[in-house]
N, C-alpha and C positions, 0 to 999 in steps of 0.2 A: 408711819405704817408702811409696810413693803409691799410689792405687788409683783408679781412676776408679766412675764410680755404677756400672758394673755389673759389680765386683767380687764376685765369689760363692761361698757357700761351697761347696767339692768335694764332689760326691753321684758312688758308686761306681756307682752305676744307669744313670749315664750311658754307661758304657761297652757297654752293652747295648739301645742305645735303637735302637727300628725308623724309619728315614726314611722318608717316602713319597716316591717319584719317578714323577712324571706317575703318579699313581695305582696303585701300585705298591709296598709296602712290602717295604726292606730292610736287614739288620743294620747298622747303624755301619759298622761295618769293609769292608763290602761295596759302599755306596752313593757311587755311580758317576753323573758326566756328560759329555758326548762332550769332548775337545779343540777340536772342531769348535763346541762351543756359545756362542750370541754372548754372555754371560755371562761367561764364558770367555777368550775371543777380545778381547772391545771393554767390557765391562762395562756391557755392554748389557741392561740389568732393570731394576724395580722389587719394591719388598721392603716386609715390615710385622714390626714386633715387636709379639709379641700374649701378654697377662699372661694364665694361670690362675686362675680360683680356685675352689672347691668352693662347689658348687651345694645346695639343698634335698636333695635323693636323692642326694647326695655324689659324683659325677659333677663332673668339671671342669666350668666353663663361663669362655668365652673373654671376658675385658671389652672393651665397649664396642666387638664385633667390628663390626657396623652401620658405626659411623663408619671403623674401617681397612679394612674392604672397598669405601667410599666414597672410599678416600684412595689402593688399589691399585687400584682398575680405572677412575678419571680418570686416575692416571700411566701406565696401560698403552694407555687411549685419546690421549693427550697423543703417547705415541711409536709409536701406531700399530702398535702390537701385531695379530696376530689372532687373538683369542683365543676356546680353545676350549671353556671351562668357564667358566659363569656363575655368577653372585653365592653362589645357593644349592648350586649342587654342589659347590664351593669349602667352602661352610660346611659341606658334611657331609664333605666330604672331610678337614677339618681336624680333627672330634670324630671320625672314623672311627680316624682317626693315636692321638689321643689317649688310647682306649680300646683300642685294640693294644697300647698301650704302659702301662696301667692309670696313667698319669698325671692326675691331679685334682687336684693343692694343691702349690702351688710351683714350677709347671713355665713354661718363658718358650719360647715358639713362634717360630723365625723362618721366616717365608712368603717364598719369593722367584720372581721370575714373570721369565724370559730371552723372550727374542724366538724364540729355537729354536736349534737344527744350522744350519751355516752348509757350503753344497758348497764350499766356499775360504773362510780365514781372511781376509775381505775387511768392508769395514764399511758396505757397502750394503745395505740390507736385504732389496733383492730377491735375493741370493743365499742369504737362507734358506732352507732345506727341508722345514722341520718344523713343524708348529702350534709354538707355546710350552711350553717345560720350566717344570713345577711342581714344586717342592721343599718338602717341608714337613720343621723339625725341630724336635723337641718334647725339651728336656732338662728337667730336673730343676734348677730355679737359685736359691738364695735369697740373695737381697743379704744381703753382710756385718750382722752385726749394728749396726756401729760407721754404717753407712751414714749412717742417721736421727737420728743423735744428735752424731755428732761431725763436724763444719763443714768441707767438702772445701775446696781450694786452687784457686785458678785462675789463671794467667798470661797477660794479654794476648800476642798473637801478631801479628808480622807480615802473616799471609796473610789475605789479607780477602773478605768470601763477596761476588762477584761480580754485573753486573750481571745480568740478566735476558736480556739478548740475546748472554751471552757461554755461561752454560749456569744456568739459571734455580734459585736454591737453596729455591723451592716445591715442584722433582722428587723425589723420596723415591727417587731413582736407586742404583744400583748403583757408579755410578761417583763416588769420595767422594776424589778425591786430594786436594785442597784439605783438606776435615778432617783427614785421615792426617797430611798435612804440618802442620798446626796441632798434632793432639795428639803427633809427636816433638816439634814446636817448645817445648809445654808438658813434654813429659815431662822434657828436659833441663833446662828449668829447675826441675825438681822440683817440678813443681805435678801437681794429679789428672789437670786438665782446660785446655783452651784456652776463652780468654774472644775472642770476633773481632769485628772493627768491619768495619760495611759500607763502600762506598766512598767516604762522607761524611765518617769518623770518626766515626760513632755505634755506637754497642755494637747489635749484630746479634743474638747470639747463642752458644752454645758450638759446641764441635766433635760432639758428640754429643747434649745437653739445649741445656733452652731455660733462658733466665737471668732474671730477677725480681730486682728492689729496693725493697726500701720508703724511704719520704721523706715523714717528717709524718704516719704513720699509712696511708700509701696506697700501692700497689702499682704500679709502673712496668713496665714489658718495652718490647720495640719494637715498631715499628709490624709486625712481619711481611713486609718486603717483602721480607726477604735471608734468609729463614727458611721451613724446612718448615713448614707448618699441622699445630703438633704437636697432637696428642688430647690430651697429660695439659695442655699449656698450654692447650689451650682450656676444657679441666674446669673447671682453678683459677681461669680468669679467668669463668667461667658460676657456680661455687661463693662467688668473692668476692662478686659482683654480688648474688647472691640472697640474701644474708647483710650485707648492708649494708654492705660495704666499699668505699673507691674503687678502681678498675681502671682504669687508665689504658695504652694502647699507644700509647705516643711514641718520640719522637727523644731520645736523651739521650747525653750522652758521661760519658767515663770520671770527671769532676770531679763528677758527678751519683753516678757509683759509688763512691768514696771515702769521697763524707760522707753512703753509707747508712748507715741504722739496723739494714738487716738485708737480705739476701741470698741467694737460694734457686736452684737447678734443679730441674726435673722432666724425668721420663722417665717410659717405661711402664714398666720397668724396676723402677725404688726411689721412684718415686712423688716426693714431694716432699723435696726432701734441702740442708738448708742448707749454705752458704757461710762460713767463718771467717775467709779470705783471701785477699786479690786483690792482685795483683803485691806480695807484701809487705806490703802495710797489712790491718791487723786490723779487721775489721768488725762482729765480734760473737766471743761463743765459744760455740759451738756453736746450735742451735736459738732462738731468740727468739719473742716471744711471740703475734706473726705468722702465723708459720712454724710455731710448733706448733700453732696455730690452726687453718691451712689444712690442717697433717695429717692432724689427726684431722676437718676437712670429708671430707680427699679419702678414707680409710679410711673413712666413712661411706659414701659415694657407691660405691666398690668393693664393700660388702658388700651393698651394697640391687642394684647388677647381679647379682651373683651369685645374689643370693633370689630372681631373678626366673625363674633354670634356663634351659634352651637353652632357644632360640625358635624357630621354622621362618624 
C-alpha cells in the first residue's frame, strides 16, 4: 500500500477537536461555511500548513510561524483579499485555537484565508460580501513512523506545473487541480507521490513536497520558478549552506535524477523524508548519509524554535 508524506497515524481526539471559524470556535461535527463562500464556490483562498511542537512551559509553539504568516498575507495581498485581521491577531488567534483544544505536541494546523460569501455563485470579486472567512484546524497528526526511515516512491507525471501567466505555482492557492491530477496520475501508478517537470522538461517539483538530489556530494533542487517558496525547503537549503555543504538551485532533468546518489522531500509535515524510487529505478534504500545528515540538522533547528516559546 502507498502513502504519501503525510500519512498519519489515527489519534481518537480528533474527533473532538474545536475549529475556529472567523474567530469563533466549534465542534468538528458542527463547523460550518456558507455554500455561498468563494472557497467554496471558485476555490478562491490561500492556506498554510503549520507544525506544533512543545515549548519551554510545555505549551504548543507553532514553528517558523513568522515565515508562513509572511507566505499567507503576500498571497492574500497578491489576490487582493481585504483582509480583516492582521499578522498579530491571526497569531493569537491561532494559540487561542490551540489551547481550547489543549493541543501542544504533535498537532499539524491547517490555516485557510477565502475571499468571503459571495451574493451569487459568480467569480468576480466584487460580488463578495463579507470581509474574509478564517478557518483554523488544529488535529492531532503524527507522521507514520515508517515515514523517516523507509524511502517513499515517486512517479513522473504527465501534468506539468505551469507558466506564471497562466496561474503562477509561487500562489500557495486553494485551488490545486493540477496537483490532484498528478497525485491520481501517481497514485495509479503505485507510487506515494508525483515527481512534475516544469514546462522545459526540468524536474519542478512534487505534487505536495519539494524534491532534493544529491550528485558528487551536493545537493540539487530547482531553480523555484514553477514551485511554492516552500519554508521546510528553504530551511534545508539555509541548514546545508551553514554546515558547509553545497546547495545548488538549478535546472536539471530526469537523467540528472536517475544517477542520484540519494534523494529526498521535505514538507512541514514529516520534515525531511527520503526517496528509494523513482519511476522504477532504485536510488538508494532508504535514508543515505545526506539525508540522515540533513535530519537530524532539520530536528535541531525544530527544537531550538520551539525553546524559544511563543513570541508576540
Amino acid at each position: 500500500m502507498t502513502h504519501s508524506t503525510h500519512a498519519f497515524v489515527p489519534d481518537a481526539r480528533n474527533d473532538k477537536i474545536l475549529i475556529d471559524i472567523d474567530g469563533k470556535l466549534h465542534p468538528r461535527a458542527e463547523a460550518k461555511v456558507s455554500v455561498f463562500d468563494s472557497g467554496f464556490v471558485l476555490g478562491d483562498g490561500v492556506w498554510e500548513g503549520l507544525r506544533v511542537h512543545p515549548g519551554p512551559d510545555g505549551k504548543g509553539v507553532i514553528a517558523f510561524l513568522d515565515r508562513h504568516l509572511k507566505r499567507l498575507y503576500e498571497g492574500a495581498k497578491t489576490l487582493d483579499f481585504r483582509m480583516n485581521v492582521g499578522p498579530e491577531a491571526m497569531r493569537a488567534r491561532l494559540y487561542a485555537c490551540l489551547d481550547a483544544n489543549d493541543a501542544h505536541e504533535g498537532v499539524h494546523i491547517r490555516l485557510m484565508v477565502t475571499r468571503g460569501v459571495k451574493a451569487t455563485p459568480y467569480q468576480d470579486p466584487r460580488a463578495t460580501i463579507s470581509p474574509p472567512t478564517i478557518v483554523i484546524i488544529p488535529e492531532f497528526k503524527t507522521p507514520l513512523p515508517e515515514t523517516a526511515s523507509a524511502g517513499k516512491t515517486l512517479f513522473t507525471v504527465h501534468v506539468r506545473r505551469g507558466f506564471p501567466d497562466v496561474q503562477d505555482q509561487k500562489l500557495n492557492s486553494h485551488s490545486k487541480l493540477n496537483c490532484i491530477m498528478a497525485c491520481i496520475q501517481a497514485a495509479y501508478a503505485g507510487a506515494d507521490e508525483a515527481l512534475m517537470l516544469d514546462p522545459h522538461g526540468f524536474v519542478a517539483t512534487c505534487n505536495s513536497t519539494h524534491f532534493f538530489i544529491v550528485r558528487n556530494g551536493a545537493l540539487w533542487t530547482s531553480p523555484g520558478d514553477y514551485c511554492l517558496g516552500g519554508i521546510t525547503r528553504g530551511l534545508v537549503l539555509e541548514l546545508a549552506r551553514a554546515n558547509g555543504m553545497a546547495a545548488y538551485e538549478k535546472n536539471f532533468s530526469l537523467t540528472d535524477v536517475y544517477g542520484a546518489e540519494e534523494a529526498f522531500i521535505t514538507g512541514t509535515f514529516a520534515g525531511v523524508t527520503p526517496v528509494s524510487v523513482i519511476d522504477g529505478r532504485r536510488i538508494s534504500d532508504g535514508p543515505g548519509p545526506m539525508v540522515k545528515r540533513l535530519q537530524g540538522l532539520y530536528r535541531e533547528r525544530v527544537a531550538a524554535e520551539a525553546a524559544r516559546g511563543r513570541r508576540p
